[in-house]
Structures are given as structure tokens and as C-alpha cells.
FIROLO-803480 format. One line per 5 residues: number of its first residue (from 1); for each residue x, y, z of N, C-alpha, C. Coordinates in steps of 0.001 Angstrom, whole numbers, padded with zeros to 6 digits, always signed. Layout:
NUM> X:Y:Z:X:Y:Z:X:Y:Z  ... $
//
This chain:
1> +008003:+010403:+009297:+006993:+010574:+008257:+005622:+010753:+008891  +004640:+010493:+008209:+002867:+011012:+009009:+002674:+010079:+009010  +003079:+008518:+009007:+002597:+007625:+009300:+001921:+006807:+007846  +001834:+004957:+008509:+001026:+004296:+007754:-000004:+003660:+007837  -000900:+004800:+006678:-002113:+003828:+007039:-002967:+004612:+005945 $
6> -004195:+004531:+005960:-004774:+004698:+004449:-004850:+005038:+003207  -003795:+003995:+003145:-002922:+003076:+002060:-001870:+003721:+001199  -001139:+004527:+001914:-000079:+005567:+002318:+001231:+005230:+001747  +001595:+004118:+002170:+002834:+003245:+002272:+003529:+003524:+001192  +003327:+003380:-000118:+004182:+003353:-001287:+004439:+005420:-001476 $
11> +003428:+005774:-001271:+003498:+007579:-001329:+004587:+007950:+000007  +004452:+007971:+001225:+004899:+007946:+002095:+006399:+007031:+002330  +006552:+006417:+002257:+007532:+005616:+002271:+008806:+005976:+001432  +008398:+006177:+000150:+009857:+007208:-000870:+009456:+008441:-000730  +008930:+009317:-000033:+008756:+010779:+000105:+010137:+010768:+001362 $
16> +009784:+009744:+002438:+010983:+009536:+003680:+011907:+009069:+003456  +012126:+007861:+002479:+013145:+007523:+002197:+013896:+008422:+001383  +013626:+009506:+000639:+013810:+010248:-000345:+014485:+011544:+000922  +014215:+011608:+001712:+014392:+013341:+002769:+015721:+012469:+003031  +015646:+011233:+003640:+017094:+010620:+004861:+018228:+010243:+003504 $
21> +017815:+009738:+002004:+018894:+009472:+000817:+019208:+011195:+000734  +018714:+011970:+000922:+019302:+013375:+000263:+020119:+013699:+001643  +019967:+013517:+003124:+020878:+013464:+003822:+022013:+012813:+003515  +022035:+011866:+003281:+023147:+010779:+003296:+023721:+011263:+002127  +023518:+011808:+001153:+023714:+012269:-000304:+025002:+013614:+000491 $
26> +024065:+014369:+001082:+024882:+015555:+001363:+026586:+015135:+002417  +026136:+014098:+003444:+027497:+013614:+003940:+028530:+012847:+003521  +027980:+012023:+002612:+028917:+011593:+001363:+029397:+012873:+001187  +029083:+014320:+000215:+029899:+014980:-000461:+030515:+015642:+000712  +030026:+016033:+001771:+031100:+016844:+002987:+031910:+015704:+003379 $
31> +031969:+014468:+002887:+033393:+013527:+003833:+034466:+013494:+003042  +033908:+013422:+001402:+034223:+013594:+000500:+035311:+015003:+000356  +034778:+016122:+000614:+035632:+017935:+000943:+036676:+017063:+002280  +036264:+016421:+003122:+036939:+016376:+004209:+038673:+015273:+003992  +037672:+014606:+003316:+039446:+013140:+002984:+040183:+014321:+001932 $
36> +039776:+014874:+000506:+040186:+015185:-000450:+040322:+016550:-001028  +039680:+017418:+000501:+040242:+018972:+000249:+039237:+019674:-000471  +039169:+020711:-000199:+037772:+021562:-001526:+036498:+021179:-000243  +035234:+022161:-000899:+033925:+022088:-000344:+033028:+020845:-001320  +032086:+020729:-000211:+031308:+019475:-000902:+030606:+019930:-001897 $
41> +030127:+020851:-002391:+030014:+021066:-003656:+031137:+020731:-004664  +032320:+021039:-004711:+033153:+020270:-005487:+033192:+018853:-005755  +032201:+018093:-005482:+031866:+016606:-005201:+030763:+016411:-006232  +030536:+014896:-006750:+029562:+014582:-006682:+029561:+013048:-006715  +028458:+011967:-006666:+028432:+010685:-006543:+028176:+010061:-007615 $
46> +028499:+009175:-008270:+028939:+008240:-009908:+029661:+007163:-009431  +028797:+005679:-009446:+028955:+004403:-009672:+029247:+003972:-007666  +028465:+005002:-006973:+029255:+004293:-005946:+030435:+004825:-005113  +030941:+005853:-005570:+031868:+006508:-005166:+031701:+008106:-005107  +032511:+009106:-004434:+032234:+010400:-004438:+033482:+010765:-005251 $
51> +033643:+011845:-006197:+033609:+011665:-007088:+034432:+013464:-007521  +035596:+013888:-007637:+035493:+014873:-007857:+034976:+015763:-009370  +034266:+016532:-009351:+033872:+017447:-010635:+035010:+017395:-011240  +035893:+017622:-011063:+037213:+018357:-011678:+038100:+017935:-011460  +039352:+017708:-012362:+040229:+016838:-011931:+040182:+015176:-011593 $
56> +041117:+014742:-010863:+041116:+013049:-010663:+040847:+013005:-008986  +040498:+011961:-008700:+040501:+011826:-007239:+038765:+011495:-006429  +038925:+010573:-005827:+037629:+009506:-005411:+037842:+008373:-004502  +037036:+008766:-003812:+036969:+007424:-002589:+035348:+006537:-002540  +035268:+005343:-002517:+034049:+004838:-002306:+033422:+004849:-000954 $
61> +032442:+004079:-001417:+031081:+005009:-000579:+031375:+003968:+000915  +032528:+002863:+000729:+033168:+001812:+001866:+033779:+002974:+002874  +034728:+003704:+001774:+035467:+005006:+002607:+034996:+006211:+003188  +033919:+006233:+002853:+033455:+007504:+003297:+032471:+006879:+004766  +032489:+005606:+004710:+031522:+005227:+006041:+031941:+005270:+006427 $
66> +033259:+004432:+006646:+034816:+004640:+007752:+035132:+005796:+008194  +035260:+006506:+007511:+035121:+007917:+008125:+034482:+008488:+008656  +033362:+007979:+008164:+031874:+008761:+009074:+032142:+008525:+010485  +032268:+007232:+010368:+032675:+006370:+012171:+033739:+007260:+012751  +034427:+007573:+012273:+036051:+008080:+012739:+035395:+009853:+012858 $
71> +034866:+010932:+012646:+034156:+012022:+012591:+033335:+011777:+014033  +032381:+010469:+013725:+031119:+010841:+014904:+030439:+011796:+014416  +029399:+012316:+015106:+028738:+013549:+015310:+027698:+013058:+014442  +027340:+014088:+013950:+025524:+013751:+012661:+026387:+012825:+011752  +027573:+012843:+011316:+027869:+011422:+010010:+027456:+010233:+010775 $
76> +027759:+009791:+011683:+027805:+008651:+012278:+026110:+008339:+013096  +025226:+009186:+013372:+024425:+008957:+014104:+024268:+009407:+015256  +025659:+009870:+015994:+025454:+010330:+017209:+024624:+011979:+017566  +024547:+012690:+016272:+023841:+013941:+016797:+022370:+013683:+015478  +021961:+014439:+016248:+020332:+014273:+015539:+019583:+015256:+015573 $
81> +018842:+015379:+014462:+018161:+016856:+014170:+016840:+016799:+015508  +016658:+017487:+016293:+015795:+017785:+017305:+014768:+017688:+016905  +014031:+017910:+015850:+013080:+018071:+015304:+012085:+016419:+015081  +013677:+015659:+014714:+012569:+014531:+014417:+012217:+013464:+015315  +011454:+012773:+015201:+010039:+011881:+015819:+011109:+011408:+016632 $
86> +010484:+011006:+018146:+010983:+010040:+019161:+011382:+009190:+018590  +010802:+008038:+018561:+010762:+007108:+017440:+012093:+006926:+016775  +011863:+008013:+015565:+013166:+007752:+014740:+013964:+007877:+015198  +014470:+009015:+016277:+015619:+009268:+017395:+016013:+007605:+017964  +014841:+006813:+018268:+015158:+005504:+018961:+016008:+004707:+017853 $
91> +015173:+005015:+017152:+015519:+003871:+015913:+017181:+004211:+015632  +017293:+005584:+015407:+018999:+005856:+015099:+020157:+006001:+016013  +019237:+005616:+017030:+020491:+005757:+018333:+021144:+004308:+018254  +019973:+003312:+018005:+020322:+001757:+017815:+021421:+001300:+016561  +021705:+002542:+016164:+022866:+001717:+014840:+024074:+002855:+015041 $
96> +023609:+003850:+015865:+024884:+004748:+015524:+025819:+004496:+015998  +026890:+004819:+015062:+027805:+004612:+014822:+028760:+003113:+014447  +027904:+002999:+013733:+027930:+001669:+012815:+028344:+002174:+011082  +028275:+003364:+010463:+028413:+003487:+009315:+027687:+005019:+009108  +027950:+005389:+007642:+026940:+007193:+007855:+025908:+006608:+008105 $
101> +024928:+007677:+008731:+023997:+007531:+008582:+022840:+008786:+008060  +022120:+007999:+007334:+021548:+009256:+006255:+019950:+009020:+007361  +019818:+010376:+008058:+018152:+010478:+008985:+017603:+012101:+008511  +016844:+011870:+008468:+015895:+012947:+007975:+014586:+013327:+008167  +013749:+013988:+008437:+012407:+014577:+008351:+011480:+014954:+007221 $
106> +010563:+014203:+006881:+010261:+014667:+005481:+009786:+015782:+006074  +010073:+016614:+005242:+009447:+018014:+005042:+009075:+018476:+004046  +008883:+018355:+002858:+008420:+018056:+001730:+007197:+018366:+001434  +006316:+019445:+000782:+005062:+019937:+000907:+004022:+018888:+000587  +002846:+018937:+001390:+001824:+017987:+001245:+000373:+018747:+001447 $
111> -000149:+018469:+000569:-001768:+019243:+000632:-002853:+018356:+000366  -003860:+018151:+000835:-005035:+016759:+000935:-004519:+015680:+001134  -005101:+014609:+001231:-005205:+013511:+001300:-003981:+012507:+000584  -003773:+011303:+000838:-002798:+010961:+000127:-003759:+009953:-001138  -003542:+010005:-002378:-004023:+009480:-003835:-004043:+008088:-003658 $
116> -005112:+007279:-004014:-005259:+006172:-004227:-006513:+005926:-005266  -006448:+005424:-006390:-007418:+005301:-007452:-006831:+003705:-007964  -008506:+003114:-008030:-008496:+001873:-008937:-009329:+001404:-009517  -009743:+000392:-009887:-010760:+000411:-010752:-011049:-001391:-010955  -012272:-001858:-011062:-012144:-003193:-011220:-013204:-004100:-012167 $
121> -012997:-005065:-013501:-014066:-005428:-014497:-014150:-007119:-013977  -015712:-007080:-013758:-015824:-008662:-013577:-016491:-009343:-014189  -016709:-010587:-014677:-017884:-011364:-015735:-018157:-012227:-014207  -019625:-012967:-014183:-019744:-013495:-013182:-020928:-014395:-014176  -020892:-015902:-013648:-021967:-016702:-014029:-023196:-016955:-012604 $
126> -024296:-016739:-012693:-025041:-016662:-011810:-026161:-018002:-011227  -026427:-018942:-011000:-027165:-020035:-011242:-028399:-019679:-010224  -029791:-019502:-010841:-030933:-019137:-010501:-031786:-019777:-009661  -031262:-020966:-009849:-032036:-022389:-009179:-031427:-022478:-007838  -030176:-022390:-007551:-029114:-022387:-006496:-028504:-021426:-006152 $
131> -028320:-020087:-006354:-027813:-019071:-005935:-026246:-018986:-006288  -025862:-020338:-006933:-024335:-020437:-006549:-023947:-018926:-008030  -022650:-018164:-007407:-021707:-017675:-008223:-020502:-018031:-008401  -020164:-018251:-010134:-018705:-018376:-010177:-018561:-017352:-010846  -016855:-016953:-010274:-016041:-015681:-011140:-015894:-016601:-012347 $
136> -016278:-015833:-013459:-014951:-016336:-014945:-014246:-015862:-015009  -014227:-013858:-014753:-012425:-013042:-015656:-013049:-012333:-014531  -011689:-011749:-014270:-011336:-010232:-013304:-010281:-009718:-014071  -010060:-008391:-013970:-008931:-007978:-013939:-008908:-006579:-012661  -007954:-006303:-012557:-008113:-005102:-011115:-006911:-004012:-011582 $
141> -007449:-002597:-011847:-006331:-001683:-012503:-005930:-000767:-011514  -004665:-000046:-011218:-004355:+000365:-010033:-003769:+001799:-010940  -004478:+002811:-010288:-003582:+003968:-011177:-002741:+004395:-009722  -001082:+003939:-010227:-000326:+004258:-009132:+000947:+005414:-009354  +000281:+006336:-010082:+001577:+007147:-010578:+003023:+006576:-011657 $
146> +003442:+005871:-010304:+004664:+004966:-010404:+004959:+003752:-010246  +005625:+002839:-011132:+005434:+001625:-010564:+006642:+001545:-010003  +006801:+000879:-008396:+008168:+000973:-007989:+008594:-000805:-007845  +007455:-002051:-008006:+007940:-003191:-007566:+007168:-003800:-008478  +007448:-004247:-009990:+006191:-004734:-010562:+005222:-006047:-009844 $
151> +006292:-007081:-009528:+006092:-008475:-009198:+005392:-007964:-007236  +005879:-007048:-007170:+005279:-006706:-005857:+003732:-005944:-006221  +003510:-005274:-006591:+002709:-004654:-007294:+001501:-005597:-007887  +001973:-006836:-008519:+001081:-007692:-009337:+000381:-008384:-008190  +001343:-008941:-007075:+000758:-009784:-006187:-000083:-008875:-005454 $
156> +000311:-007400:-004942:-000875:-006312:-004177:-001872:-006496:-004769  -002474:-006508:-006135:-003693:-006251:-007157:-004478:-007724:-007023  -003872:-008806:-007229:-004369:-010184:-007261:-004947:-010300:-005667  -003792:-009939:-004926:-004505:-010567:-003349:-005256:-009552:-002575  -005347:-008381:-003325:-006735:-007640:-002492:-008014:-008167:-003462 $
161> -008025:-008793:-004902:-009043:-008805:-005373:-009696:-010385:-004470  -008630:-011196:-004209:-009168:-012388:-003481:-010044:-011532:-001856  -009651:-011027:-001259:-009609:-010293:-000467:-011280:-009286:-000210  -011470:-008817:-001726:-012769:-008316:-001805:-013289:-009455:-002274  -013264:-010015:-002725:-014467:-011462:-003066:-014640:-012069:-001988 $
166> -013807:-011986:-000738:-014468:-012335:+000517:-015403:-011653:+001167  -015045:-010831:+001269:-015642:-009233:+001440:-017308:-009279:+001224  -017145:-009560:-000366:-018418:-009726:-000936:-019388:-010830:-000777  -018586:-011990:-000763:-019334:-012829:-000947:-018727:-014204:-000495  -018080:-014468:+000506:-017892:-015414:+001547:-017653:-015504:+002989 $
171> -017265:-014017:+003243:-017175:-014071:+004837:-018563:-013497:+005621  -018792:-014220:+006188:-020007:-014238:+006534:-019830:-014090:+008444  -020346:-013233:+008775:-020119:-012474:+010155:-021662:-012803:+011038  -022303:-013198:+012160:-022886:-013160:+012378:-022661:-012979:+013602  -023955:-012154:+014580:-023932:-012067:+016082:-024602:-012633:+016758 $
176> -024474:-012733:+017825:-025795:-012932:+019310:-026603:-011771:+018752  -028020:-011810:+018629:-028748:-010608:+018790:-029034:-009996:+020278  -028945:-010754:+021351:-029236:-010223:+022569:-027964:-010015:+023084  -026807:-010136:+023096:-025139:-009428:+023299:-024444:-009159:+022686  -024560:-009347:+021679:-023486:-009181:+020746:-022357:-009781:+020488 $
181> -022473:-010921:+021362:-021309:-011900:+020599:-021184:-012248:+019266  -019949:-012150:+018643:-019751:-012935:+017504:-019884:-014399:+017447  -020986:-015012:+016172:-020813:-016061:+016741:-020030:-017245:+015475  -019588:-016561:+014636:-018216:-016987:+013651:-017236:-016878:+014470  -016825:-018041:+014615:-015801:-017944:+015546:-014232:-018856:+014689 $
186> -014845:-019429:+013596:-013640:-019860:+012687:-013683:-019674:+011325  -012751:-019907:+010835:-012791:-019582:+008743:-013923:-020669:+008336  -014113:-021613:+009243:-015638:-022608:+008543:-016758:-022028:+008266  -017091:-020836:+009436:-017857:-020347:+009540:-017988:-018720:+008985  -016921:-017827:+008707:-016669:-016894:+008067:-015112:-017416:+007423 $
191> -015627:-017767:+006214:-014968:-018615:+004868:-013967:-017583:+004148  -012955:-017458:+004423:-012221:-016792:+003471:-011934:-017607:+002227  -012006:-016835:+001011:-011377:-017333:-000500:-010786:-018294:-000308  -011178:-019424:-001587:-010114:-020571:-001516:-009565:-020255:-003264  -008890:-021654:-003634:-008666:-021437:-004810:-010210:-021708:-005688 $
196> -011020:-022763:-005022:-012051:-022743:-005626:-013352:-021632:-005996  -012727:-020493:-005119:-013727:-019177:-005270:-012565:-018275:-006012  -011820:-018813:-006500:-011164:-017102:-007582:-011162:-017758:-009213  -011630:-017027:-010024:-011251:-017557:-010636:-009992:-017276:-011627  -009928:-018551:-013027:-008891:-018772:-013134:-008180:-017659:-013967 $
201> -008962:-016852:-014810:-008422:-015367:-015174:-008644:-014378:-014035  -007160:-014129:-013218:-007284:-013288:-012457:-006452:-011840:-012879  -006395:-010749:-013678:-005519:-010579:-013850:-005541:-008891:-013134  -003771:-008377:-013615:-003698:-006665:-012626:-003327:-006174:-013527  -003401:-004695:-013775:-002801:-003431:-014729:-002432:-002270:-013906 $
206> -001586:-002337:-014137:-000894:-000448:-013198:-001073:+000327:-015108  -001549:+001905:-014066:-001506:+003051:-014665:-000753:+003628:-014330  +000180:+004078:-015578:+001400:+004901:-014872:+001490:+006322:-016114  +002161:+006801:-015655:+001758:+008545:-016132:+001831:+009344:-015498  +000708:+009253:-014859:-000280:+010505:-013792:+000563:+010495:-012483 $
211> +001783:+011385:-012716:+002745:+011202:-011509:+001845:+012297:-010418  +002173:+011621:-008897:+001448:+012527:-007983:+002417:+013979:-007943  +002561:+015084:-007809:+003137:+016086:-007555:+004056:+016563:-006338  +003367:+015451:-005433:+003927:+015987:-004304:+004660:+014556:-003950  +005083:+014005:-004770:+005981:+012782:-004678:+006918:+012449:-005271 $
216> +008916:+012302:-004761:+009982:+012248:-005728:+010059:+011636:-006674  +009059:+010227:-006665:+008746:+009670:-007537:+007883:+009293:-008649  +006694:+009874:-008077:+005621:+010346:-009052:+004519:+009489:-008556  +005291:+008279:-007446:+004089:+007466:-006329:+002686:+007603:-006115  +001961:+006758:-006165:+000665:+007108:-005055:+000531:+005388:-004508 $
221> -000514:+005448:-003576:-000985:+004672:-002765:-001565:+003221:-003791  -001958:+002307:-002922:-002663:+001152:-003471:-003649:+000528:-002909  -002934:-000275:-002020:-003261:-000585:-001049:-005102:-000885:-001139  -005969:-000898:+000265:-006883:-000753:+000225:-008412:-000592:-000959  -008194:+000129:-002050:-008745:+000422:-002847:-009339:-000608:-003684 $
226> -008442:-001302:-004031:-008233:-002550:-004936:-009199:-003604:-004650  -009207:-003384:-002752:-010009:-004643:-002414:-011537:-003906:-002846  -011296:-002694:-002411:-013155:-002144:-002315:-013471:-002131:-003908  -012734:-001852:-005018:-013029:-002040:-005974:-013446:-003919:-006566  -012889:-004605:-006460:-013383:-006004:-006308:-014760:-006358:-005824 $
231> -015117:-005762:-004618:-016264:-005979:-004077:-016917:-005431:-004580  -016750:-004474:-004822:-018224:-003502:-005646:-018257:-004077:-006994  -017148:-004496:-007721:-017410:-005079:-009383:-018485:-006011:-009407  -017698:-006881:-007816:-018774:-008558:-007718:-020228:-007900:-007704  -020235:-006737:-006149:-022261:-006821:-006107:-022286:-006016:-007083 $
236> -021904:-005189:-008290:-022664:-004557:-009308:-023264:-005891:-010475  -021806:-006436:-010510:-021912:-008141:-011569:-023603:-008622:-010689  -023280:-009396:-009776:-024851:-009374:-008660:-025756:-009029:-009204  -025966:-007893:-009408:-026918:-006734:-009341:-027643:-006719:-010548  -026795:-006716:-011613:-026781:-007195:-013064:-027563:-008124:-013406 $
241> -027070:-009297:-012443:-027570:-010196:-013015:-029104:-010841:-013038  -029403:-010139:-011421:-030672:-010046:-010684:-031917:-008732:-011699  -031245:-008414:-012237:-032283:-007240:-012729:-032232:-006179:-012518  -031492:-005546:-011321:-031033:-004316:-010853:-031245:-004502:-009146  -031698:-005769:-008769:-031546:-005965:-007522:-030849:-005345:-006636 $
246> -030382:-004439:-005803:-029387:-004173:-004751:-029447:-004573:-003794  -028152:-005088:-002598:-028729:-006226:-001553:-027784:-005141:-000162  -028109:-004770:+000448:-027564:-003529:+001475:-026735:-003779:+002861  -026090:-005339:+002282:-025534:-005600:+002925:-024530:-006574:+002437  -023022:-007106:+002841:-022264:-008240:+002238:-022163:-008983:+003642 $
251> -021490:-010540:+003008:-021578:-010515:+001851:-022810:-011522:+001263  -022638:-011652:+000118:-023995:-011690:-000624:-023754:-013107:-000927  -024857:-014136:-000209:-024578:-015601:-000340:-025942:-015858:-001122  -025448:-017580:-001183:-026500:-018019:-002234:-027879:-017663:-001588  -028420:-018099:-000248:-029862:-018117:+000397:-030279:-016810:+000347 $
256> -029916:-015378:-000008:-030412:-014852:-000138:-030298:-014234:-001746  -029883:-014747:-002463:-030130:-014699:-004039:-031192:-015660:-004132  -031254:-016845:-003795:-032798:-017746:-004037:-034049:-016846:-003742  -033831:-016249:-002410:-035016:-015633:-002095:-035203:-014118:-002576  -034379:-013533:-003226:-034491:-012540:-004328:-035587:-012941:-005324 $
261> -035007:-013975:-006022:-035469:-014825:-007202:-036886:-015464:-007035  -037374:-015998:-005784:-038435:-016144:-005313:-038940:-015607:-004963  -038430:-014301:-004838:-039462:-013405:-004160:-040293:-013738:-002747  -039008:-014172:-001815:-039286:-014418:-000312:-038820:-013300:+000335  -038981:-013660:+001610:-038227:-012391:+002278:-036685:-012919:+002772 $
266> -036110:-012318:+003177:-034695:-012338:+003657:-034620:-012929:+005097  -034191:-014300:+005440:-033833:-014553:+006450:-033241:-013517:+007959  -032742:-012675:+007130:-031866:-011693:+008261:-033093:-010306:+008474  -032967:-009799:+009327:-033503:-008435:+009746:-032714:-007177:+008531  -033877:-006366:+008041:-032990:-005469:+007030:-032062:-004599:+008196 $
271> -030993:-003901:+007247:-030723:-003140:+008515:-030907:-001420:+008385  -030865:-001194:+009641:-031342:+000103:+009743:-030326:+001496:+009926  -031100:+002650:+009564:-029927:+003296:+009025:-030454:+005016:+009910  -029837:+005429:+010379:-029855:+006311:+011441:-029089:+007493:+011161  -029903:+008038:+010732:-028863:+009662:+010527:-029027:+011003:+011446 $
276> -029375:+010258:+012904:-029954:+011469:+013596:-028782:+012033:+014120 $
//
């Protein structure tokens, strides 16, 4: 496949799994012509078994592995399309001939980028005197084409939104100014989310519909998005609440909401922005 990574996985992942099941699809029906006579088009697969169109006669998908083993060659693993990745070559040399094996190359047309859209609504209580913020409601909406894991899916949406509320507004990164050492060197000091920073309406929504085109399943991505949407809900909520304040950097702690509000200056150096 092209790999995983910006936030790919669910698009990518059944586009490949989808090329190596339509392999394995096709050697089922040629083992199928091979035990029971006729071309593999005279075949097809129902409940588990291969299956003739016409007439009586079927072996399960137990029998057709056994055979695969007993054949060798591409059923079994031992020959391999040249074409595909080192890698996967490694990966299928390690089982062959253990059962069919269904390997494949997506090849499957792909044009731009791979789809990831989300979206995120936050209420935030702000305390003026102290800087402190609490979440009241989130919710985090994921337009993912397809939903392929709901309970998998629910927990992706919940734990990138914990994820951007760190982002935003608890992990706190600081350096050496004269080397650049980091000098957070534990979660005490760059604080990831506890239960006491999420709050207790956390909730997720998948959009489903808008199947991607260039996916068997109608898939897109998640991943990533979810968190950047969280963070931006929190500093817009922020932002809101301050008057239209914008702060050009995360994440956004109480000492420098006091000194918003007071109209001090900012402990930290602004930072600078270089477009030469």
C-alpha cells in the first residue's frame, strides 16, 4: 500500500485489504475449477464455501486451503507477484505455505490527497479572577464516509479530543533559551489530560453518506483531525470568551489569561514569524 500516515489508515488499509481479499477471492474459485472440474468462473463463494453456479457440488473454504498447500505455487505463497513491496514479499514468505494465501498490490486509482474532515462544538466556563478553564460539553464529529468499527470509532473521537485539550491547554513545553534544551522533562511539568480536565459531556458523531470514490468502502481517514479540531474549538471558546482575544501560541494557561485580563504583558517572548 502507500503507507501509514496522515491519517490514512482506515482509507488505506481496506483499499489493501480489499486488492489481497479479491486475490484470495479469485484462488478460492480456481481451486474450486481444480477439486470439481469446470473453470473458476463456474464458481462462486456463499456461506463459506465455493460454491457451484449450477448444479450441486461444494467444498469449504477448510478445503480449498488444503489444497492450496498441496498445489504450492501463488495458492500457497510460494510465488509472488514481482511487483510488490519488499516488505510484503518478507511478510509472505513468513507464512507460506501455511494455507491460501490472498497477497496483492493495491492498484486501485488514487488522485489527491487522502480525505479527512471533522469538526468540533465546545461550551467552556472561563474564571476572570484566576484564569482557570473548565470544559462543560464537547462533542467531536468525524465525517468518515464509512463507519467500519463503531465502538472503535467512538473511542478514536473521545481520545483525540482529550488529546487536543492537551494540545491546547495543558502541555506546556518549555526550553533553555541559550541551547535549547527541553526543560519539561516529565508529565508534572508538561501535564497531559486527566479526568479532572475533560469534561463530563464528552461526546462523538460519525458522518456517514459522503462515500470517498476512490474507496471499496466508501472510507476516509480520521485520525489526526479530530485532535486539531478540539484544539481550535477550545482557543476559539478562549477567544470568545476574552473578547476576541487571540493568543499565538498553545497551550493557553491560566497566567497568561490573567494577564490578558489585566492588561499585562506576557511572561514569555512573543514569537516571531519569518517568511523570508
Amino acid at each position: 500500500n502507500i503507507g501509514q500516515f496522515g491519517s490514512n489508515t482506515s482509507f488505506t488499509m481496506t483499499r489493501t485489504n480489499f486488492a489481497a481479499g479479491m486475490d484470495a477471492k479469485q484462488k478460492l474459485l480456481e481451486i474450486g475449477a481444480v477439486m470439481m472440474g469446470g473453470k473458476a468462473d463456474d464458481y462462486k463463494l456463499d456461506n463459506e464455501r465455493v460454491v457451484k453456479k449450477s448444479g450441486s457440488g461444494s467444498i469449504t473454504f477448510a478445503q480449498a486451503a488444503k489444497k492450496a498447500i498441496e498445489l504450492g505455487g501463488k495458492y500457497a505463497g510460494h510465488e509472488v507477484d514481482p511487483d510488490l513491496k519488499g516488505l510484503t514479499k518478507a511478510s509472505v514468505k513468513m507464512i507460506a505455505g501455511t494455507g491460501l494465501i490472498g497477497v496483492a498490490k493495491d492498484k486501485l486509482p488514487k488522485k489527491g490527497i487522502v480525505p479527512a474532515l471533522a469538526a468540533a462544538f465546545i461550551e467552556i466556563e472561563l474564571d476572570p479572577e484566576t484564569g482557570r478553564i473548565e470544559i462543560l460539553d464537547y462533542i467531536g464529529v468525524a465525517d468518515v464516509g464509512q463507519v467500519l468499527h463503531p465502538q472503535g470509532l467512538d473511542a478514536q473521537i473521545r481520545g483525540a479530543a482529550v488529546m487536543g485539550f492537551g494540545l491546547a491547554a495543558t502541555e506546556r513545553y518549555t526550553y533553555d533559551p541559550a541551547y535549547g534544551r527541553p526543560q519539561a522533562r516529565g508529565f508534572y511539568q508538561a501535564k497531559p489530560p486527566t479526568y479532572l480536565d475533560v469534561p463530563a459531556k464528552l461526546g462523538s458523531l460519525a458522518v456517514e453518506g459522503a462515500h470517498d470514490p476512490q474507496n471499496p468502502v466508501g472510507a476516509k481517514g480520521v485520525g489526526e483531525p479530530i485532535q486539531g479540531a478540539a484544539s481550535a474549538a477550545y482557543l476559539s471558546a478562549v477567544s470568545d470568551a476574552l473578547g476576541g482575544h487571540m493568543f499565538n501560541r498553545v497551550p493557553v494557561v491560566a497566567d497568561m489569561i490573567v494577564n490578558v485580563l489585566a492588561k499585562q504583558p506576557q511572561s514569555h517572548k512573543p514569537l516571531q514569524i519569518n517568511t523570508q
